[in-house]
C-alpha positions in Angstrom: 166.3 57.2 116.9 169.7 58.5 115.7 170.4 57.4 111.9 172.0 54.1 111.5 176.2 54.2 112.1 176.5 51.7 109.3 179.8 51.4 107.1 178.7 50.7 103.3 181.4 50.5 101.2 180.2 50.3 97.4 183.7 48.7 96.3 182.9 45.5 97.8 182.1 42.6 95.5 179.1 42.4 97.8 175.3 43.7 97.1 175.0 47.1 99.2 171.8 45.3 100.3 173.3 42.5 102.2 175.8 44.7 103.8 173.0 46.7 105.2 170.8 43.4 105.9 174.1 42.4 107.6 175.0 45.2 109.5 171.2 45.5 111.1 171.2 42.0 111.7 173.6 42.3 114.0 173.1 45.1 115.7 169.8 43.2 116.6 171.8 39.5 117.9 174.3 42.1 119.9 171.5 43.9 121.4 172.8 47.7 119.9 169.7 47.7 118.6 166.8 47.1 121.1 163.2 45.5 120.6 160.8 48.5 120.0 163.3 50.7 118.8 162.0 52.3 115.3 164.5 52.3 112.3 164.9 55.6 109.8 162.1 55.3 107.1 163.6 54.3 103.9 163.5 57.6 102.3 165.7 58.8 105.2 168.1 56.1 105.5 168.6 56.2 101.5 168.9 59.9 101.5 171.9 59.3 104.6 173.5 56.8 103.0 173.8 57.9 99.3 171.6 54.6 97.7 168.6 54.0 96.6 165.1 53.6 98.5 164.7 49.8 96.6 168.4 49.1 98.2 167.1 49.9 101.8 163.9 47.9 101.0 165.5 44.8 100.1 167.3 44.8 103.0 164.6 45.2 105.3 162.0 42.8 103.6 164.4 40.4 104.5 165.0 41.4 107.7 161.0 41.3 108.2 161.1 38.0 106.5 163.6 36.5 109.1 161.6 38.3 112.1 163.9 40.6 113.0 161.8 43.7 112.5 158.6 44.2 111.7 156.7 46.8 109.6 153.6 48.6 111.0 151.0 50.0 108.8 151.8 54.2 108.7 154.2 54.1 111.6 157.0 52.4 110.6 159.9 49.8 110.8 160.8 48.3 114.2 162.7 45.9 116.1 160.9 42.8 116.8 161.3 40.6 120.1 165.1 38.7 119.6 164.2 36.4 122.5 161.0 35.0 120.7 162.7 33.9 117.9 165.3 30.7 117.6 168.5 30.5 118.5 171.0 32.3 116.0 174.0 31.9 115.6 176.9 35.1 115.1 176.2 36.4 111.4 178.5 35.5 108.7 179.6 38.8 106.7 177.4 36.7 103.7 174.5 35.2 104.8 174.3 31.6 103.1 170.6 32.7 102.2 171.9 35.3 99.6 172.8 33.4 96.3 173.3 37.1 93.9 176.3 38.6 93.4 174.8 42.0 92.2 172.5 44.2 93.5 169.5 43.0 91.8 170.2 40.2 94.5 167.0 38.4 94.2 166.8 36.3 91.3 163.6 37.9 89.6 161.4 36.2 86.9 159.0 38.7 86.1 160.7 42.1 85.6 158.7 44.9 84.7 162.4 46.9 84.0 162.1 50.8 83.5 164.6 51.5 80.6 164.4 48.1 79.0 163.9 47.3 75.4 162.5 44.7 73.0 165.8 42.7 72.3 164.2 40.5 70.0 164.1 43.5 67.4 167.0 45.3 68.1 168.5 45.7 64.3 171.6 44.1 64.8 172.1 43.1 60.5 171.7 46.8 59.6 173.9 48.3 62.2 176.5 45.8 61.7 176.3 46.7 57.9 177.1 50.2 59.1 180.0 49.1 62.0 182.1 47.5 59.2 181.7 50.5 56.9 183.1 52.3 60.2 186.3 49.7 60.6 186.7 47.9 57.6 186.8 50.8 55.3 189.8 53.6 55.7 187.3 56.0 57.3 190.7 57.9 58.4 189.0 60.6 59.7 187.6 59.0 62.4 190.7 57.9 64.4 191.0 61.6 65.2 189.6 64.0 67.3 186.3 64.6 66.2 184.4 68.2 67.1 183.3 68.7 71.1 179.7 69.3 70.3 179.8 65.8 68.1 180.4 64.8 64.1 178.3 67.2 61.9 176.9 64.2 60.1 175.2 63.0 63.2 174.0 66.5 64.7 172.9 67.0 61.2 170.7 63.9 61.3 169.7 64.8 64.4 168.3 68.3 63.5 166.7 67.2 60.6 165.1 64.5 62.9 163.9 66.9 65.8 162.1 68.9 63.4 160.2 66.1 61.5 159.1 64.5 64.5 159.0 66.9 67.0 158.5 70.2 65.5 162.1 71.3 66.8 163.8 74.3 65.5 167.5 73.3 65.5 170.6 73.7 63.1 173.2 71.2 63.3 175.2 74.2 65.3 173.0 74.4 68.5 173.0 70.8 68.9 175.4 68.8 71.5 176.2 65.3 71.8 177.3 63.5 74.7 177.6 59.6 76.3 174.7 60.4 78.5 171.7 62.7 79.7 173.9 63.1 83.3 176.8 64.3 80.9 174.8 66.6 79.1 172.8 68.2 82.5 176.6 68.6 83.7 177.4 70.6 80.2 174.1 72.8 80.7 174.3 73.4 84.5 178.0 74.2 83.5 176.9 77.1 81.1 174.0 78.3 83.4 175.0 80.2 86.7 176.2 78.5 89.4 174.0 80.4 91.8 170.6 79.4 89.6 168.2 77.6 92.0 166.8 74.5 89.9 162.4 73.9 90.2 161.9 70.1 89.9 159.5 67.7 89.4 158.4 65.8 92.2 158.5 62.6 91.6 161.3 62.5 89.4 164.1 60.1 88.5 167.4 60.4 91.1 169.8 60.9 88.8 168.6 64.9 88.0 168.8 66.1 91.6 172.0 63.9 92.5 173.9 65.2 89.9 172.9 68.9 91.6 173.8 68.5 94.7 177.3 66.9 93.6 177.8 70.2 91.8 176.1 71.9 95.0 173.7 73.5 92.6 170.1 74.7 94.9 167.2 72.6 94.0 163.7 72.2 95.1 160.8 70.2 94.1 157.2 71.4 93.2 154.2 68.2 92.8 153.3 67.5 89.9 149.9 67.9 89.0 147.3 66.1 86.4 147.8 68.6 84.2 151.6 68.5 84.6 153.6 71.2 86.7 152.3 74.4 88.1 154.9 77.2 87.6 154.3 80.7 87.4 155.0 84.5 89.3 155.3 82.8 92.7 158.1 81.3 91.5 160.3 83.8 90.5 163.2 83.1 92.7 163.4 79.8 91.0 165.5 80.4 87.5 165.7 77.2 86.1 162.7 74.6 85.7 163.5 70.9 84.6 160.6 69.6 83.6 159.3 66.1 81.5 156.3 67.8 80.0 155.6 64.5 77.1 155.1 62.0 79.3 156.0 63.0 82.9 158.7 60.7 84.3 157.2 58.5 86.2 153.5 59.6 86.5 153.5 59.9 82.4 151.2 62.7 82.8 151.2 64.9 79.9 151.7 68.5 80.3 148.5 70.4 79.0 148.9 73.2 76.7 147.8 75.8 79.3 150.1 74.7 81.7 153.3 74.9 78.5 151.9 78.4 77.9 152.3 79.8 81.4 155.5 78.1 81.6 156.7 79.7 78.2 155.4 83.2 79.3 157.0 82.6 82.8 160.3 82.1 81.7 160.3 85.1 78.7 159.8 87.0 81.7 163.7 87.6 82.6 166.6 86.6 80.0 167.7 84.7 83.5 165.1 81.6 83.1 165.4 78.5 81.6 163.2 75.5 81.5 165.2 72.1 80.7 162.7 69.7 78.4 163.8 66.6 78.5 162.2 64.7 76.2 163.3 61.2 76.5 161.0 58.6 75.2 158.4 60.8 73.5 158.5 58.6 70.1 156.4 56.2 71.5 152.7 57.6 71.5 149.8 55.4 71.4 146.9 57.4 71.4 145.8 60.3 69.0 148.4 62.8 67.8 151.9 63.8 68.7 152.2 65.8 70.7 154.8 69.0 69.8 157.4 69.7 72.0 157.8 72.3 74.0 160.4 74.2 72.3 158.7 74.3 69.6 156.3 76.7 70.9 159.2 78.5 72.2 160.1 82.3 70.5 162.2 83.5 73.3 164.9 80.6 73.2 164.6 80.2 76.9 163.7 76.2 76.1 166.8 73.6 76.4 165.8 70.5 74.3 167.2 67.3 76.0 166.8 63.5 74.5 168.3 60.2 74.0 168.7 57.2 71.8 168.9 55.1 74.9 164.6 53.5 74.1 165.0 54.6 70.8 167.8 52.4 69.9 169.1 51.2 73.1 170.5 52.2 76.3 174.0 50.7 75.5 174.7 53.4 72.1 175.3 55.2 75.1 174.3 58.5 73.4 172.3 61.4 74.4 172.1 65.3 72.9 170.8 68.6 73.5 169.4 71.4 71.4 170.8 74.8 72.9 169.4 78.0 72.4 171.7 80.3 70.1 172.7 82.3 72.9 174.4 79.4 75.7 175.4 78.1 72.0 177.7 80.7 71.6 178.6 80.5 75.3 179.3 77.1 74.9 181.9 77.7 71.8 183.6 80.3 73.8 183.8 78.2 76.6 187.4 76.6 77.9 187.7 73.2 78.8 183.9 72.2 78.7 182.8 68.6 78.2 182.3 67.2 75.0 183.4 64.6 72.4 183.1 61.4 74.7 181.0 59.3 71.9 183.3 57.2 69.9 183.5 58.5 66.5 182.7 54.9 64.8 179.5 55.0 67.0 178.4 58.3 66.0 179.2 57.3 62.3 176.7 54.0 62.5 173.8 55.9 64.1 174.4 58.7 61.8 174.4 56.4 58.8 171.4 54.3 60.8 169.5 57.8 60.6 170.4 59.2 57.0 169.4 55.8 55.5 165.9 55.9 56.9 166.2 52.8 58.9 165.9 54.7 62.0 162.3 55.9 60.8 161.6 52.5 59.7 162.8 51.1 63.0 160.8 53.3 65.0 157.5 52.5 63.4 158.1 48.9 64.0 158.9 49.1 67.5 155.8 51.6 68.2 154.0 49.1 67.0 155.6 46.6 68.9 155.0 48.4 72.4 151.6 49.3 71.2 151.0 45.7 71.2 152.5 44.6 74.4 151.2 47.7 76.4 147.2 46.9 74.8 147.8 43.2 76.7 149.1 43.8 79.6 146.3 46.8 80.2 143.3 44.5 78.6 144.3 41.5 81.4 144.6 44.4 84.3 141.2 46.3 83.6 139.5 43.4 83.9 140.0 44.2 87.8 139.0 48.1 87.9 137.9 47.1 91.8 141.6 46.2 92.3 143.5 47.8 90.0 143.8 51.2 87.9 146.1 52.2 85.1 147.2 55.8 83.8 150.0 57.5 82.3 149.7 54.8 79.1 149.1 57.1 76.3 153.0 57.5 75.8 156.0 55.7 76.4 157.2 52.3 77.6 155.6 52.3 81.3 152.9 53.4 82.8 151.5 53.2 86.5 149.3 51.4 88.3 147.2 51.9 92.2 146.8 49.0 94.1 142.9 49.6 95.7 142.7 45.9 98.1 144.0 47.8 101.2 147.3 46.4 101.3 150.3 49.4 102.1 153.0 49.5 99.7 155.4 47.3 102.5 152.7 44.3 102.1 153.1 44.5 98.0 155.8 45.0 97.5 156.6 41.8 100.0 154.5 39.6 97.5 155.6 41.0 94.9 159.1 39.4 96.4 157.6 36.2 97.1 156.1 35.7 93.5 159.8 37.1 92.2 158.3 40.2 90.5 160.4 43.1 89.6 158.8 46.2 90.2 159.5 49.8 91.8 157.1 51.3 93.7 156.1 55.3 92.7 157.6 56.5 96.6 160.8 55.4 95.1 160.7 58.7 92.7 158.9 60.8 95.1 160.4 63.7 97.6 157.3 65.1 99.4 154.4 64.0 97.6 154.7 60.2 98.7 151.5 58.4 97.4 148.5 57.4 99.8 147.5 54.8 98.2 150.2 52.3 96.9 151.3 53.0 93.3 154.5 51.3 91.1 156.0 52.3 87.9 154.8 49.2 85.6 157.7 48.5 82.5 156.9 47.1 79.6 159.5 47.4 77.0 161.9 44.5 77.7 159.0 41.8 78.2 159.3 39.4 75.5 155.3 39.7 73.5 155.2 35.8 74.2 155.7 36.3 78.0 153.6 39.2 78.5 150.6 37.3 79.6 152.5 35.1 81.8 154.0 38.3 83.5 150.3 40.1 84.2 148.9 36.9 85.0 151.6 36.8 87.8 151.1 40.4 88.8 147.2 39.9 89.2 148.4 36.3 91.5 150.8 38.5 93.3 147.9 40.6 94.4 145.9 37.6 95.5 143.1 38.3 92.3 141.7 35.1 90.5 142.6 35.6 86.9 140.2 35.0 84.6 141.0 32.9 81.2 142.3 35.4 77.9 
C-alpha cells in the first residue's frame, strides 16, 4: 500500500504513539483503510515519519490488542475484519484506555533501560562538596566565557585520564568538550569534508545516522560481524568509518585485534580517512584485561577518540569530549564560528575537581563492581534456560543481548513482554539491513536496583512462559 497520510505533530502534549494508534484507528471505523489491506512494516513507517521503530510498535500492539489489525508471522501487519468486532463508537482524539502522558505511555515495572545508572550510588556528598566550592566561593573566573574547546583543568584531567585507562595519547590541546556525543559528531563532521561518505555500523544507535542526514552528509551501513566490522580496499570510496570497536553498540561485540589492524592500515592509506572510535562505556569490563583503545594503536592520527561521562557519572552532567588528531586540532583553532563551550563552567569545575581528587577512580571501581554484581545475577538466573535463552555481548558494559529460541517472532514477545509490563527494545530497533532471524533485545542492566534484579529476570523468564526455578 501507499505509506500512511498521517499528521504527527511532536508539539502536542500527546504521546506520538496515541496519535498514530489514533489516526489508524480511524482510518479502520471510516473504512479508508480496508480489511486485508497490509500496513508499512515498522522500519518503513518510522523511517517515513521521523520516529522511532518502538513508537510505531506501541501503536500497533495496541491496535492488535483491540482487534483492529493483526500481525502475521514474516508477512506483516494487516487489517482485520471491522464487521466481526463490536460495535464502536467514533474515536475520541485520547482514547480513555491511555492513562501516560509521555511517550513511555505504558506504565512499565520492569525496565531493562539502555543508558540508565545505579542511582543508589550516584556520589551526591562529594560532588555537592565540589558544587559549593563552584558557587559559594568567589571562583570569578567562572562567570566568564570559558575557552571553546572547554576549561584546561578539565581537558587536563581528561588527558591524564585517557592515558591511564585507556592507553590514549592526548595533550590537554587536542581534546574538546561539549554537552553531548550529537554536539561533538556535529563539531567533527563540521571539520571533515562535507562530501566525505560516512561507513557505519549496522546495527547502530539512531542518533549517528540522524544527525547525517540532517547535515545531508552520505552514509551507508556495513554488518557487523563477530569479530567486529569488516573494512578494508573494497571500501575505498568510503572516507570516514564510525565504528564502536570496545563493546559494539548494541551487539557488544568486541572488535578483534586483526580486524583494528586492517582498519588502522586501511585508513593510513590516504591522509583523507578517518575512523570515529567512540568509546562510550568501555570502563566497565568484566572479564580479563582492558582492552586498549583503538587510537592507541594509532601512529598515523587518522583515529578520532569520542567518550562520555554520561555511565560514567551520569547522563544528566550532560558532558561528552573528543581527542582530535593534531592536524583537525589545528583546523579546529583556525576555524570561525565552530561549536564549542556549551558545558557550564561550574559543571566543568566539579567534574574536574571530581577527577583531580581521585574520587572519580574510586567511583568507578565501586560501580564496576557494582554492575559486575548485578550483570553475574541476572545472567546466572537466564542460563539456567540455555534451551530458551542465550546471552552475549556481556564481557563489557551495562547491557548485553539476549535470543529468544521458543519459536515465538519478535511481534509475539515483545506483546508479552507488554502484557507482563517489561521494558525492553528489541535488536531490529538498531538494525538497517541486517534485521535478526531469530528474535533478539538489548537487555539493560544498569539502573536495576541489586535488590530488584531477581524479581526483574524472574519476570522476564515468566514473560517467556519458562517455569523459574528457586535461586
Amino acid at each position: 500500500m501507499e505509506m500512511l497520510m498521517f499528521h504527527i505533530d511532536k508539539k502536542r502534549n500527546q504521546p506520538i504513539y496515541i496519535q498514530l494508534y489514533d489516526n489508524i484507528k480511524e482510518s479502520i471505523i471510516e473504512g479508508t483503510l480496508r480489511e486485508g489491506e497490509k500496513l508499512p512494516s515498522k522500519r518503513h513507517l518510522s523511517q517515513y515519519l521521523s520516529v522511532s521503530q518502538t513508537t510505531i510498535e506501541h501503536a500497533y500492539l495496541q491496535l492488535i490488542d483491540e482487534g483492529f489489525i493483526v500481525s502475521k508471522p514474516k508477512s506483516g501487519y494487516y487489517v482485520s475484519d471491522i464487521e466481526s468486532l463490536p460495535f464502536i463508537a467514533r474515536p475520541s482524539k485520547t482514547p480513555v484506555t491511555f492513562q501516560a502522558s509521555t511517550q513511555n505511555d505504558i506504565s512499565y515495572q520492569y525496565r531493562f533501560q539502555l543508558g540508565a545508572i545505579d542511582q543508589a550510588h550516584f556520589p551526591f556528598a562529594i560532588l555537592r562538596k565540589f558544587a559549593k566550592e563552584a558557587f559559594e566561593d568567589l571562583q570569578h573566573h567562572l562567570v566568564e566565557t570559558g575557552h571553546k574547546q572547554g576549561d584546561y583543568a578539565l581537558r587536563k584531567e581528561i588527558s591524564h585520564y585517557l592515558f591511564h585507562s585507556r592507553g590514549v595519547q592526548a595533550t590537554p590541546e587536542q581534546v574538546i568538550v561539549a554537552s553531548s556525543t550529537d554536539q561533538i559528531l556535529s563539531i567533527i563532521t563540521d571539520l571533515l569534508s562535507p562530501k566525505s561518505h560516512y561507513l557505519l555500523e549496522d546495527p547502530l544507535y539512531p542518533q549517528v545516522h540522524q544527525l547525517l542526514k540532517r547535515k545531508h552528509i552520505h552514509y551507508s551501513f556495513l554488518q557487523v560481524h563477530h569479530d567486529g566490522l569488516h573494512v578494508d580496499d573494497h571500501h575505498g570510496e568510503k572516507e570516514v568509518v564510525y565504528i564502536t570497536p570496545s563493546h559494539q553498540f548494541p551487539t557488544g561485540v568486541t572488535m578483534k585485534l586483526k580486524r583494528r589492524i586492517a582498519l588502522l592500515k586501511w585508513a593510513q592509506a590516504t591522509s583523507t580517512r578517518y575512523i570515529i572510535e567512540d568509546d562510550y562505556d568501555s570502563e566497565f569490563r568484566y572479564e580479563g584485561k582492558p582492552i586498549p583503545a583503538l587510537q592507541s594503536l594509532d601512529q598515523s592520527g587518522s583515529v578520532i577518540y569520542v567518550s562520555t561521562f554520561s555511565k560514567s557519572i551520569a547522563p544528566s552532567i550532560r558532558i561528552a569530549y573528543a581527542v582530535l588528531p593534531e592536524a583537525l586540532q589545528k583546523q579546529y583553532q583556525q576555524t570561525q564560528n565552530i561549536e564549542g563551550g556549551s558545558v557550564p563552567r561550574h559543571t566543568q569545575y566539579m567534574v574536574s575537581q571530581f577527577m583531580a581528587s581521585h574520587h572519580f577512580e574510586r567511583h568507578l571501581n565501586r560501580m564496576r563492581k557494582i554492575y559486575r554484581q548485578k550483570r553475574d545475577k541476572l545472567i546466572t538466573i537466564l542460563r539456567e534456560y540455555p534451551e530458551h535463552i542465550d546471552i552475549s555481548g556481556e564481557m563489557t558494559g551495562m547491557h548485553f543481548v539476549i535470543t529468544i529460541k521458543n519459536g515465538w517472532t519478535e511481534d509475539q514477545c515483545l506483546k508479552q513482554f507488554q502484557r507482563h509490563r517489561i521494558d525492553l527494545k528489541p535488536l531490529s530497533a538498531y538494525c538497517y539491513h541486517s534485521t535478526p532471524h531469530t528474535p533478539q533485545f538489548v537487555l539493560g542492566f544498569g539502573g536495576i536496583p541489586m535488590e530488584e534484579v531477581e524479581a526483574h529476570a524472574t519476570q522476564l523468564l515468566k514473560s517467556l512462559e519458562i517455569e523459574a526455578t528457586s535461586t
